[in-house]
ROSEDO-417369 format. One record per residue: residue in three letters; x, y, z of N, C-alpha, C in turn; residue number from 1. Coordinates in steps of 0.1 Angstrom, whole numbers. Atoms other than C-alpha are relative to their C-alpha. Last residue first. Layout:
<atoms>
['Ala' [X Y Z] [X Y Z] [X Y Z] NUM]
...
</atoms>
This chain:
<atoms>
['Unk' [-10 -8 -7] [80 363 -323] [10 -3 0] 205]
['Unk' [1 -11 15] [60 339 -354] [10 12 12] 204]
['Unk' [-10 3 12] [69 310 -330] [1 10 -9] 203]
['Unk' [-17 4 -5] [60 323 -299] [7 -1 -12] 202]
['Unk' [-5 -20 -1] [24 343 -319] [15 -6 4] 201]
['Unk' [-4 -5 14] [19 299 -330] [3 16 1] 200]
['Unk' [-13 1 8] [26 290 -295] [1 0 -11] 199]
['Unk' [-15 -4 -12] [1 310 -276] [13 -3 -7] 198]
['Unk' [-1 -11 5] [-26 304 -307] [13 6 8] 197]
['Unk' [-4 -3 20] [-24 267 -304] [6 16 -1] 196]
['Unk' [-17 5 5] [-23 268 -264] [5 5 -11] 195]
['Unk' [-7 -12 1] [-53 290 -255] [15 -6 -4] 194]
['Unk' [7 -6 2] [-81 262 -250] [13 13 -9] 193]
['Unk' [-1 7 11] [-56 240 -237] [-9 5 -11] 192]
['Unk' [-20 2 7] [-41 264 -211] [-6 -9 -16] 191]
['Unk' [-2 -10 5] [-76 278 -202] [10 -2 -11] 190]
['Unk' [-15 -5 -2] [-92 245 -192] [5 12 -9] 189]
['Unk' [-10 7 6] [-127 248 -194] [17 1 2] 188]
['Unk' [0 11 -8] [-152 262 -164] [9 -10 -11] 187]
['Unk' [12 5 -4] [-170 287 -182] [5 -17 4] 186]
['Unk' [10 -4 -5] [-151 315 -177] [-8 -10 3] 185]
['Unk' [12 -11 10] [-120 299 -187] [-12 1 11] 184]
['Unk' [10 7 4] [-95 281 -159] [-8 8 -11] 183]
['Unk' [9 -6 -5] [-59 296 -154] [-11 -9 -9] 182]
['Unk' [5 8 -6] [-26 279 -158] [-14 2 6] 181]
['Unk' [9 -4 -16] [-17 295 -187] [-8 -8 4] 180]
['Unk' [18 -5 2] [4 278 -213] [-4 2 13] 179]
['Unk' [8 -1 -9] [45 274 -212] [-15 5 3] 178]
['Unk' [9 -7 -11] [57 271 -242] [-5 -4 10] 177]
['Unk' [-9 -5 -3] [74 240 -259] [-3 13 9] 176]
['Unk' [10 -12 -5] [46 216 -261] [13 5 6] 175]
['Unk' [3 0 -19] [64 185 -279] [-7 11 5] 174]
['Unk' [2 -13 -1] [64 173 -315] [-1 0 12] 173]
['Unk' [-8 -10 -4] [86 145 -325] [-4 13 7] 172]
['Unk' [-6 -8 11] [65 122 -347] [9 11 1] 171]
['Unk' [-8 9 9] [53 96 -325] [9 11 -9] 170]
['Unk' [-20 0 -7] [44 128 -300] [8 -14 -7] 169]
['Unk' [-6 -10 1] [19 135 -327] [11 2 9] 168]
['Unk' [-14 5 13] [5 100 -331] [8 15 -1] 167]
['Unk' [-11 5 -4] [-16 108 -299] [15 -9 -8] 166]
['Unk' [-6 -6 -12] [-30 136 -302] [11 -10 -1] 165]
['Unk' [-14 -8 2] [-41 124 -340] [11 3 12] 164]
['Unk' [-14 10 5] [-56 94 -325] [9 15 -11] 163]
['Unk' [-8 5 -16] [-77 116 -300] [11 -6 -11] 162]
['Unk' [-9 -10 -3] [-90 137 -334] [10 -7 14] 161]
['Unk' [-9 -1 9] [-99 105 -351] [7 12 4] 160]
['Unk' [-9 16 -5] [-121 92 -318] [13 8 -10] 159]
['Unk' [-3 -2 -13] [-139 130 -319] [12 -9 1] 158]
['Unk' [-14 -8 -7] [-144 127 -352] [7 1 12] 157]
['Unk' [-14 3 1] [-156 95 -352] [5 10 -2] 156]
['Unk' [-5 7 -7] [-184 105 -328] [14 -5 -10] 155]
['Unk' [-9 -10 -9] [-196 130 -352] [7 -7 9] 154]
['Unk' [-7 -10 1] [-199 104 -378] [8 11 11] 153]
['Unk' [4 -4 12] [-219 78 -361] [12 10 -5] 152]
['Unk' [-15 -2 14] [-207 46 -347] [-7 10 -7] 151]
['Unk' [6 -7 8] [-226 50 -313] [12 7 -12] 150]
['Unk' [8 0 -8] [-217 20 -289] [-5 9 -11] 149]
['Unk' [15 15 -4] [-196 4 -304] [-8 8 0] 148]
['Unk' [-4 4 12] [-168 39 -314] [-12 -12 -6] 147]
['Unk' [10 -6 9] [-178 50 -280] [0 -4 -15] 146]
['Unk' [16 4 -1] [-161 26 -267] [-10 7 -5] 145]
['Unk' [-1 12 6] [-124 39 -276] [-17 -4 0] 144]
['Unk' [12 -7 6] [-129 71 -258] [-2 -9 -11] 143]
['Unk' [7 -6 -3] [-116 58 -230] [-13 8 -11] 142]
['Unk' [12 9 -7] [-97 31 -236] [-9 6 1] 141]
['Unk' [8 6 13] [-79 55 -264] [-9 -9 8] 140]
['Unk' [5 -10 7] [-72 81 -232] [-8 -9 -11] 139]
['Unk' [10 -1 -3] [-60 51 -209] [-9 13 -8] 138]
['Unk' [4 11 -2] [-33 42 -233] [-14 2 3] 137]
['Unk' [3 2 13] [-21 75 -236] [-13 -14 -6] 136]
['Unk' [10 -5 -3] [-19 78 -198] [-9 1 -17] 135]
['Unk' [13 12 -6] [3 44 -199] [-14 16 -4] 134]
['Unk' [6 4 7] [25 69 -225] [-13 -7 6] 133]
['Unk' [7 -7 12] [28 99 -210] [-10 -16 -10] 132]
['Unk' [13 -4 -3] [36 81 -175] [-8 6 -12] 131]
['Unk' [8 10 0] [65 59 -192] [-17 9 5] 130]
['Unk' [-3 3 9] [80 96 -208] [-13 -18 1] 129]
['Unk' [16 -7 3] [72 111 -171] [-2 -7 -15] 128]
['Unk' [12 5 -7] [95 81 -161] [-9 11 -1] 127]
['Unk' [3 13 4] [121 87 -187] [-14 -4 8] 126]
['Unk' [7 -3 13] [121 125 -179] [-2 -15 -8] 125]
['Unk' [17 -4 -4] [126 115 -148] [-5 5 -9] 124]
['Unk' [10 14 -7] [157 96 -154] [-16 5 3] 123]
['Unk' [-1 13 10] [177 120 -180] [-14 -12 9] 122]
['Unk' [-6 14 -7] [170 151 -152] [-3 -11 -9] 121]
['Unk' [-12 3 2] [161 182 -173] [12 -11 3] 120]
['Unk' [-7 16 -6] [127 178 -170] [10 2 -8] 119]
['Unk' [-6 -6 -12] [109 211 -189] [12 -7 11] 118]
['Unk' [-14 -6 8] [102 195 -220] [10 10 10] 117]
['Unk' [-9 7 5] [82 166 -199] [14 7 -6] 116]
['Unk' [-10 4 -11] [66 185 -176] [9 -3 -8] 115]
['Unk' [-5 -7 -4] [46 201 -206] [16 1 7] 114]
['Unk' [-7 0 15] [38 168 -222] [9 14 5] 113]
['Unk' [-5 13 1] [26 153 -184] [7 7 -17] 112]
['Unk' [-7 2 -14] [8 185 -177] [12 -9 -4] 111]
['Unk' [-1 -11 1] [-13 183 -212] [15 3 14] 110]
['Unk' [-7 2 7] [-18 150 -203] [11 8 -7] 109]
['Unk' [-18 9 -9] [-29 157 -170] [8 -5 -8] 108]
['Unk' [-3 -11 -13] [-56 182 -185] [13 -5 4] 107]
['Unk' [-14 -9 8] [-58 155 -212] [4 14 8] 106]
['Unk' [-8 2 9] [-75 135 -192] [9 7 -4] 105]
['Unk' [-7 1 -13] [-98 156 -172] [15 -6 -7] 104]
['Unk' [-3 -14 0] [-112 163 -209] [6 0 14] 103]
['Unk' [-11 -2 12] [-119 127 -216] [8 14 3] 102]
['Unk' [-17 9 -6] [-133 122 -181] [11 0 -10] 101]
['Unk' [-4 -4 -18] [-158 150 -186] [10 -3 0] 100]
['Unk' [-8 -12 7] [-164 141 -227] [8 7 13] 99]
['Unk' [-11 9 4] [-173 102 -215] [7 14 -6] 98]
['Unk' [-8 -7 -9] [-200 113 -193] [15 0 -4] 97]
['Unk' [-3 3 -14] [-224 107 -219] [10 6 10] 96]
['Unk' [14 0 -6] [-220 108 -252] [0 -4 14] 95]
['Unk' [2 14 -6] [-189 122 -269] [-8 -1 7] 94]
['Unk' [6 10 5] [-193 154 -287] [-2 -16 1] 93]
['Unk' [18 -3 4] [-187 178 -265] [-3 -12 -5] 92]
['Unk' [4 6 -11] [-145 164 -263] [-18 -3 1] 91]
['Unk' [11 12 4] [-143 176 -297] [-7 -9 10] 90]
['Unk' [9 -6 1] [-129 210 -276] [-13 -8 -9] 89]
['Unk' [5 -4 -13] [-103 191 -261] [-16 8 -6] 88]
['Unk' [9 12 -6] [-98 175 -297] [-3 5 16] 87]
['Unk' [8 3 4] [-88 207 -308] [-6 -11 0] 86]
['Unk' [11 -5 0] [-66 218 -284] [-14 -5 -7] 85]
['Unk' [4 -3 -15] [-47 189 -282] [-11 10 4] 84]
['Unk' [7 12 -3] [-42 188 -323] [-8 -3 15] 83]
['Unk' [9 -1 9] [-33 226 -325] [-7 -19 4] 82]
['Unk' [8 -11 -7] [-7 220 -299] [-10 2 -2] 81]
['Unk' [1 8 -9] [9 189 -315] [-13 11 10] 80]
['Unk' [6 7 4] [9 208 -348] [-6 -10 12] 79]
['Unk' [14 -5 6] [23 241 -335] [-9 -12 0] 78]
['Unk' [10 -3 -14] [46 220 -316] [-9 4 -4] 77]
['Unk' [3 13 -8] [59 198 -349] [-6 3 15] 76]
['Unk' [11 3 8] [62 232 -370] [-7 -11 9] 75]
['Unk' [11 -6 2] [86 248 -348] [-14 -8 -1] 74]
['Unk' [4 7 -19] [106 215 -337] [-11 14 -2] 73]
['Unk' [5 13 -1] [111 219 -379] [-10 -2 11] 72]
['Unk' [8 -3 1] [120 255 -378] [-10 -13 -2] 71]
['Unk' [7 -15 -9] [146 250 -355] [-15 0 -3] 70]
['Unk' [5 9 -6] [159 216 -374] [-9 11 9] 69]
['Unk' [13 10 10] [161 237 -405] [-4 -8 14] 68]
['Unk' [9 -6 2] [182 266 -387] [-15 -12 -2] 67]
['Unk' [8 -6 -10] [205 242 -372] [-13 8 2] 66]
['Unk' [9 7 -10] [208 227 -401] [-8 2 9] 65]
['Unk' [7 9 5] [220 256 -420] [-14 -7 10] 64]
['Unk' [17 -12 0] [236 270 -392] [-7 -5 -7] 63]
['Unk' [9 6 -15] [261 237 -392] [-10 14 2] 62]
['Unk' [13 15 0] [258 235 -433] [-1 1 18] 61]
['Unk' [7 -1 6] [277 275 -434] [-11 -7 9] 60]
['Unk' [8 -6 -9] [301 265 -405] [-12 5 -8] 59]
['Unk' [5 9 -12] [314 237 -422] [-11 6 10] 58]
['Unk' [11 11 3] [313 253 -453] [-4 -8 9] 57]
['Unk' [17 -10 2] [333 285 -437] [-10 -9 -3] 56]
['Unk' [5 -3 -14] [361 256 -424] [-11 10 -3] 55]
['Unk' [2 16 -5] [368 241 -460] [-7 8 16] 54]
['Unk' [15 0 13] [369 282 -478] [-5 -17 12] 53]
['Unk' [7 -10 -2] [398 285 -448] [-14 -2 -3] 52]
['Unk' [0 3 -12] [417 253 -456] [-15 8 11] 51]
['Unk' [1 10 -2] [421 263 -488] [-8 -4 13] 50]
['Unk' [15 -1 7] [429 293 -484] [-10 -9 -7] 49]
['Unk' [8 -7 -10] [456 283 -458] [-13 0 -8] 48]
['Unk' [5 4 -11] [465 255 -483] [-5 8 11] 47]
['Unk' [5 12 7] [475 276 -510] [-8 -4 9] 46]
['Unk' [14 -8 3] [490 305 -490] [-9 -10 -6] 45]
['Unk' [11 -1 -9] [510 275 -479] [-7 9 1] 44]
['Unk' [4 11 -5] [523 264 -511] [-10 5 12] 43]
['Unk' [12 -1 10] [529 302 -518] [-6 -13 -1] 42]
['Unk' [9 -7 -2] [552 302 -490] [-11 -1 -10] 41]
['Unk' [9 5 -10] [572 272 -498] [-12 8 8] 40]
['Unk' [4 14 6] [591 284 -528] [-14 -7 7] 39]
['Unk' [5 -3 17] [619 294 -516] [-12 -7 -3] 38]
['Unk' [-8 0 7] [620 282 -475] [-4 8 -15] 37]
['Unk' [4 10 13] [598 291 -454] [9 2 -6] 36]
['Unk' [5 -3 11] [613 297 -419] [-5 0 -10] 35]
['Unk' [-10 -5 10] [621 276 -391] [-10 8 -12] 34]
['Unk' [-3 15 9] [599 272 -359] [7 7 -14] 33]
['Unk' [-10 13 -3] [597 290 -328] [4 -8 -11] 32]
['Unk' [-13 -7 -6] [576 319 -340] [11 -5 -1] 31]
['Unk' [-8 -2 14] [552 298 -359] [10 7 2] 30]
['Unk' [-9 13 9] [551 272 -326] [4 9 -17] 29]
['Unk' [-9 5 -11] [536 306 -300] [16 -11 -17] 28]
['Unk' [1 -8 0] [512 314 -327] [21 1 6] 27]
['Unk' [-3 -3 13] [498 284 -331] [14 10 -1] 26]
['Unk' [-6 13 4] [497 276 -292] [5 -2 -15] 25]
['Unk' [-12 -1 -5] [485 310 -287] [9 -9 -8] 24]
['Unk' [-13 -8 8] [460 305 -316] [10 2 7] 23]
['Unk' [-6 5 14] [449 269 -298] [9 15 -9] 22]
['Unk' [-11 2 -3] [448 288 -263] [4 -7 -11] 21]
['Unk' [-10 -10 -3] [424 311 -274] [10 -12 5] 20]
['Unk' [-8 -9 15] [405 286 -292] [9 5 5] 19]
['Unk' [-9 7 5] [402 264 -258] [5 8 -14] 18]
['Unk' [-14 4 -6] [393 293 -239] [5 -10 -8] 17]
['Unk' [-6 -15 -3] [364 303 -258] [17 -4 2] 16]
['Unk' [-3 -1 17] [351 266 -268] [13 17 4] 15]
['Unk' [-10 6 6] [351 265 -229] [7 -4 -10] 14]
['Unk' [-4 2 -4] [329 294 -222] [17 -7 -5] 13]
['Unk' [1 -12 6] [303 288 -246] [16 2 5] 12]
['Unk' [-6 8 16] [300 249 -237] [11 18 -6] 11]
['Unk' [-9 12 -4] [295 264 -201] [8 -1 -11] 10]
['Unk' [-11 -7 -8] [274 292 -210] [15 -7 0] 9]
['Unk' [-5 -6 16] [253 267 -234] [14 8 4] 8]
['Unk' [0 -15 -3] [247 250 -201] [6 1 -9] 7]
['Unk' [15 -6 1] [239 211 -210] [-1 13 -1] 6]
['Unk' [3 -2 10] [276 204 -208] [-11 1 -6] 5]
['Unk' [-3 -9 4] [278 205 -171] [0 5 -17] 4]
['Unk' [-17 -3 -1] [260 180 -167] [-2 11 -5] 3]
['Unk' [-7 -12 9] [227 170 -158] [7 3 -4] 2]
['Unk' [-5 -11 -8] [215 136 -142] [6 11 -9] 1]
</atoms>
């Protein structure tokens, strides 16, 4: 279930008001309180600056991070993106009817990775989380057999692009854009066809 501490506003907000009432509260007690003695001022220029230099470093390493983990969840959609599309389009090369059903597939998988970063509710994001994976499941059943049936080259591309799809949400990446829900001319999905490039212009914007 959501909380209130999800809304940046919120957090935004109440960091606000609590500062302000910490310098009151500062502010308020240096008034009220005794003096420096001889002596004691230059001690606490000391420690203010001190103190100071200690709280910029904090805030340095937390942008920092925050930047590094930014351009991280970057890199890990691009890659997740890029993989999806490009086994939708190795789909062709499976024999039989097995590129149809593969490609239905990941339509709802696609759907099912989408849903997922959008689901703000803890519990239903657990249960698109169990539906991502059973659907995973039936993806390698699916194009698993071909692997018997006709072990040649092109055919293990196709199998080695499904096992990238799906070692890419082992690894953190999710489908952070929203991709068009429209069909191509010639009857392919648009969104998965048009993903990679949609979210590598997001990320480079």
């Amino acid at each position: 279930m959501p909380t209130h501490t999800d809304n940046p506003f919120v957090v935004f907000a109440f960091a606000l008001i609590a500062q302000g009432f910490a310098a009151f509260a500062g502010d308020f007690l240096r008034r009220h309180s005794q003096q420096f003695r001889q002596g004691e001022r230059h001690d606490f220029a000391t420690i203010q600056a001190a103190t100071l230099t200690l709280l910029a470093l904090i805030i340095g390493f937390t942008f920092s991070m925050a930047v590094t983990r930014y351009d991280q969840r970057k890199t890990l959609e691009e890659a997740e993106a890029n993989a999806i599309g490009t086994e939708y389009l190795r789909t062709d090369l499976l024999p039989g009817d097995l590129g149809a059903r593969t490609r239905g597939l990941l339509r709802k998988y696609l759907d099912l990775r989408v849903e997922f970063y959008e689901q703000s509710d803890e519990q239903l994001a657990k249960n698109i989380d169990r539906q991502t994976a059973n659907l995973q499941a039936e993806l390698w059943s699916t194009v698993s057999p071909a692997a018997s049936s006709q072990p040649t080259p092109v055919v293990a591309l196709a199998i080695a692009g499904m096992n990238d799809v799906i070692a890419r949400i082992h690894t953190g990446g999710m489908v952070e854009s929203h991709p068009d829900r429209g069909m191509g001319d010639d009857g392919t999905d648009g969104r998965l066809l048009q993903l990679p490039g949609r979210l590598w212009r997001a990320a480079q914007g």
